[in-house]
C-alpha positions as CSV (number, residue, x, y, z in Angstrom):
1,X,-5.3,20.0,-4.4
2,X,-1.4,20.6,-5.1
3,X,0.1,19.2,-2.5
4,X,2.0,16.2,-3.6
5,X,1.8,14.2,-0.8
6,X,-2.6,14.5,-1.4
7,X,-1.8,13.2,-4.8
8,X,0.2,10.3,-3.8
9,X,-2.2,9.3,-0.8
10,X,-5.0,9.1,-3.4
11,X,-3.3,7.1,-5.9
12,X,-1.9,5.3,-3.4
13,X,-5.3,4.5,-1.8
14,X,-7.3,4.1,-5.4
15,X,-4.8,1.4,-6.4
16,X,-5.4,-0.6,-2.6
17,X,-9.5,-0.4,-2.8
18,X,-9.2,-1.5,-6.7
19,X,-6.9,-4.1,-6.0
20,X,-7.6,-5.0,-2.4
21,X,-11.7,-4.7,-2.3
22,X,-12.5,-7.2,-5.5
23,X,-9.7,-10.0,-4.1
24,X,-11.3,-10.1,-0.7
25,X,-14.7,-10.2,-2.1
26,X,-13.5,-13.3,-4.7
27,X,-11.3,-14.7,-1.9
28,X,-14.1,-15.0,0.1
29,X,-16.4,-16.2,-1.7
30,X,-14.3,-19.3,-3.4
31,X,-13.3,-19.8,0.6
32,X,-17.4,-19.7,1.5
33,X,-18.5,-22.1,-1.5
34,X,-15.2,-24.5,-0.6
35,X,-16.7,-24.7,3.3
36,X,-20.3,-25.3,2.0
37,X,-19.5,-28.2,-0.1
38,X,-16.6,-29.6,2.0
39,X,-17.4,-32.6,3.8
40,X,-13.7,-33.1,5.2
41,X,-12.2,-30.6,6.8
42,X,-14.6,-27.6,7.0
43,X,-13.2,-26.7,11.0
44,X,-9.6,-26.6,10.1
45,X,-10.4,-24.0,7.1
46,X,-12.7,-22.0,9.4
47,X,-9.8,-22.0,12.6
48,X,-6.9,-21.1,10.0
49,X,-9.0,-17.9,8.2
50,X,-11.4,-17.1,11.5
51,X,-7.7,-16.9,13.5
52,X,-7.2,-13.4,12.3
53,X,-10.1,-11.8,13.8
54,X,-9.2,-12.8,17.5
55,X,-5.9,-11.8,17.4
56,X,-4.2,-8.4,17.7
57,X,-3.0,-6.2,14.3
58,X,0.6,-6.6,15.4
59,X,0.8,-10.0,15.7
60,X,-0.7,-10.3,11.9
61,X,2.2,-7.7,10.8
62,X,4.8,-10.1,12.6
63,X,3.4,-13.0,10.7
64,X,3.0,-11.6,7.2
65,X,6.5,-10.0,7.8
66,X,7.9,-12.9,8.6
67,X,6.1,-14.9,5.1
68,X,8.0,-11.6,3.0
69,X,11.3,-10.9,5.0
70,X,13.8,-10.8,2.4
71,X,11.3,-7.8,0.9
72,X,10.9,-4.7,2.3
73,X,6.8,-3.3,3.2
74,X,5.3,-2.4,0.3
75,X,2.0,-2.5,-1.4
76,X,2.3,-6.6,-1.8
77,X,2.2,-6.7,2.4
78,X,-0.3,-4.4,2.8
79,X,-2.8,-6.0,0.8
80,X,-2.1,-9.4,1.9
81,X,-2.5,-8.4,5.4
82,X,-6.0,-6.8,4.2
83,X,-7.0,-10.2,3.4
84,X,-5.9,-12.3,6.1
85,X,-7.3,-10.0,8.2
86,X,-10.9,-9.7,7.2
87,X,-11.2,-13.0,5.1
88,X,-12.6,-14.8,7.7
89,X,-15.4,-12.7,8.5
90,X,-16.5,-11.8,5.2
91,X,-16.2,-16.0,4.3
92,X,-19.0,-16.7,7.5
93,X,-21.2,-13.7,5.7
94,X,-21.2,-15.6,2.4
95,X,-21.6,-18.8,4.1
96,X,-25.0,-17.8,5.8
97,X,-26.1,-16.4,2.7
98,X,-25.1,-19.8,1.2
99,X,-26.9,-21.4,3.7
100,X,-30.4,-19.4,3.2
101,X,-30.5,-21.0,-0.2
102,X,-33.3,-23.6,-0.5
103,X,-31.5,-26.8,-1.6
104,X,-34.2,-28.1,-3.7
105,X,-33.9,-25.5,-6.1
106,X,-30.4,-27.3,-6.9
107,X,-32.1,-30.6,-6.8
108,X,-35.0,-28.9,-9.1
109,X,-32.5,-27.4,-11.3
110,X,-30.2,-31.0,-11.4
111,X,-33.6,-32.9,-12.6
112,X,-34.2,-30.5,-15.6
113,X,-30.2,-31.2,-16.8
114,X,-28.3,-27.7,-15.7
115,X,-24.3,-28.0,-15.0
116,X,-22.9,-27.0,-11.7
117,X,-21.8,-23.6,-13.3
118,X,-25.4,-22.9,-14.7
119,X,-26.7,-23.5,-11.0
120,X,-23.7,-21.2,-10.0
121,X,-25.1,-18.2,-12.5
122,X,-29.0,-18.9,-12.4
123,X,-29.3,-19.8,-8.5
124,X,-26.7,-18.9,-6.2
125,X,-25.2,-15.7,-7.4
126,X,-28.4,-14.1,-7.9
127,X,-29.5,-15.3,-4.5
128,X,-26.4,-14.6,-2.9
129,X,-26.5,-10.6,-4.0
130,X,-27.7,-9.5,-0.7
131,X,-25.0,-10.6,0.9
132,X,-22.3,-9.8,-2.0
133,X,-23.5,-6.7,-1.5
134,X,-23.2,-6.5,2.2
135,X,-19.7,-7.9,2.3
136,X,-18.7,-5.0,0.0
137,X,-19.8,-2.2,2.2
138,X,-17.8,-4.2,4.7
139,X,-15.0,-4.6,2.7
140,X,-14.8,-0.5,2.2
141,X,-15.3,0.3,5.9
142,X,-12.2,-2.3,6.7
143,X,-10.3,-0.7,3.9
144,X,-10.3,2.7,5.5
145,X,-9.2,1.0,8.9
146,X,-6.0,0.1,7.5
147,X,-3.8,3.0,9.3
148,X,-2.8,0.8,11.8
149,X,-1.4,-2.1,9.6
150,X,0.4,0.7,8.1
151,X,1.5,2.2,10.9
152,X,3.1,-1.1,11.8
153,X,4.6,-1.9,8.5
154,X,6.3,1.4,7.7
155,X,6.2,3.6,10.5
156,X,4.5,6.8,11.5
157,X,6.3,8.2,7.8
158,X,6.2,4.8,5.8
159,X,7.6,5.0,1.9
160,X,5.9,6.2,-0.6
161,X,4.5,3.6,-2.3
162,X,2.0,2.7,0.8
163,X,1.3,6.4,2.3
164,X,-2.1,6.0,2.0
165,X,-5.1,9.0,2.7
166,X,-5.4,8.0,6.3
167,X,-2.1,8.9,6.9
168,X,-2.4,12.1,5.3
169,X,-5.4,13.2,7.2
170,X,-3.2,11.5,10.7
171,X,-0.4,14.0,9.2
172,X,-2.6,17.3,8.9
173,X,-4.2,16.7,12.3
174,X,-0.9,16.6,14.2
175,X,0.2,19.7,12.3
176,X,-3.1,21.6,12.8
177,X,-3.8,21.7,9.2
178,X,-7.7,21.5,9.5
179,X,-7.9,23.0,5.8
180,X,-6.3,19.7,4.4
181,X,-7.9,18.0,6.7
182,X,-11.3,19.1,5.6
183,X,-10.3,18.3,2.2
184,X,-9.0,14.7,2.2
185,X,-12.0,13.7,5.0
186,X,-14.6,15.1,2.1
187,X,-12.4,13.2,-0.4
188,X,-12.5,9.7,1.7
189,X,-16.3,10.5,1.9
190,X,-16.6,10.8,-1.9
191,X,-14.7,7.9,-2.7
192,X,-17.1,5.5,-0.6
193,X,-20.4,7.6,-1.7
194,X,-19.4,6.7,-5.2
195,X,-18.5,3.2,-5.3
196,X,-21.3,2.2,-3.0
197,X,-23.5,3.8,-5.2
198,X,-22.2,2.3,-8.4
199,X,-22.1,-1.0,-6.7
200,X,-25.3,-0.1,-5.6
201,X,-26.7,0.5,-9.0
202,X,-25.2,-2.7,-10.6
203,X,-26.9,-4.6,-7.9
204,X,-30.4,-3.1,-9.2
205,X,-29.9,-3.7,-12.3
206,X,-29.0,-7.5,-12.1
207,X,-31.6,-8.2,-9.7
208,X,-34.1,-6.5,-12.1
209,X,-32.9,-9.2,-14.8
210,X,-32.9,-12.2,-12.8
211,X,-36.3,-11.5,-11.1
């Protein structure tokens, strides 16, 4: 499409899923392994990342405002409320799929000499795909619910820098556009299609060498 605006809603929204998606999914799994080996402290990490999902969007934006007020909203805010926001649930997916793991295959592994990264490759990643995978499909469905965070950060005609697709396809609604509107829904549609089905193929084809 032409339209300008289209364009810089797709970038815009490319950029957030590249960026935002993989440091949720890393986030959250450093945060899951931290909780299933800490012997100290496990509940206060749980409250302070679990907080989020009990409390309203607009509270969040006050908060993360608050963190960056001498900056004004931008990509930086956006994707740092992304993550606060939907940490904590994707951290208690990766924790149960933690917790399915038989321990003796550590002790097994720890008997026949293999470092805690070679446990890390051989063990729990490819046991932990499953969920990995799961918490990704999450992680794009919460990614296209971000019109409200950036409804609150910029206003109902935020900068450019975080008009995103979901506020293009708000924007042709109001305006009767159904045309656009067709066009950026089928475009959202492709975009998740796509990446689930690379991520989708990746998964195959590492399960295929680990089994």
């Amino acid at each position: 499409m032409e339209n300008s605006l289209f364009r810089l809603a797709t970038g815009n929204t490319l950029r957030y899923i590249a960026i935002g998606v993989p440091l949720l999914l890393l986030f959250s799994l450093f945060l899951a392994l931290l909780l299933y080996r800490a012997t100290y402290g496990s509940k206060i990490i749980r409250l302070f990342f679990v907080f989020p999902m009990v409390v309203p969007v607009s509270a969040i934006v006050v908060i993360v405002q608050g963190i960056l007020s001498n900056t004004s909203p931008d990509m930086i805010h956006l994707i740092l409320l992304f993550l606060w926001k939907n940490v904590g649930y994707n951290m208690i997916l990766l924790f149960a799929g933690l917790a399915m793991i038989p321990r003796n295959y550590y002790e097994n592994a720890q008997i026949d000499g293999a470092s805690g990264m070679q446990c890390f490759c051989h063990i729990t990643l490819p046991m932990l795909l499953p969920m990995l995978f799961l918490t990704f499909l999450v992680s794009m469905i919460d990614i296209f619910k971000s019109f409200r965070e950036v409804l609150l950060l910029g206003g109902e005609t935020p900068k450019d820098e975080i008009y995103m697709i979901q506020n293009f396809v708000n924007s042709s609604f109001e305006n009767l556009n159904f045309q656009q509107l067709c066009v950026a829904m089928m475009f959202i549609c492709i975009i998740v299609f796509s990446m689930i089905g690379v991520v989708y193929a990746i998964y195959h084809a590492v399960q295929k060498k680990y089994n």
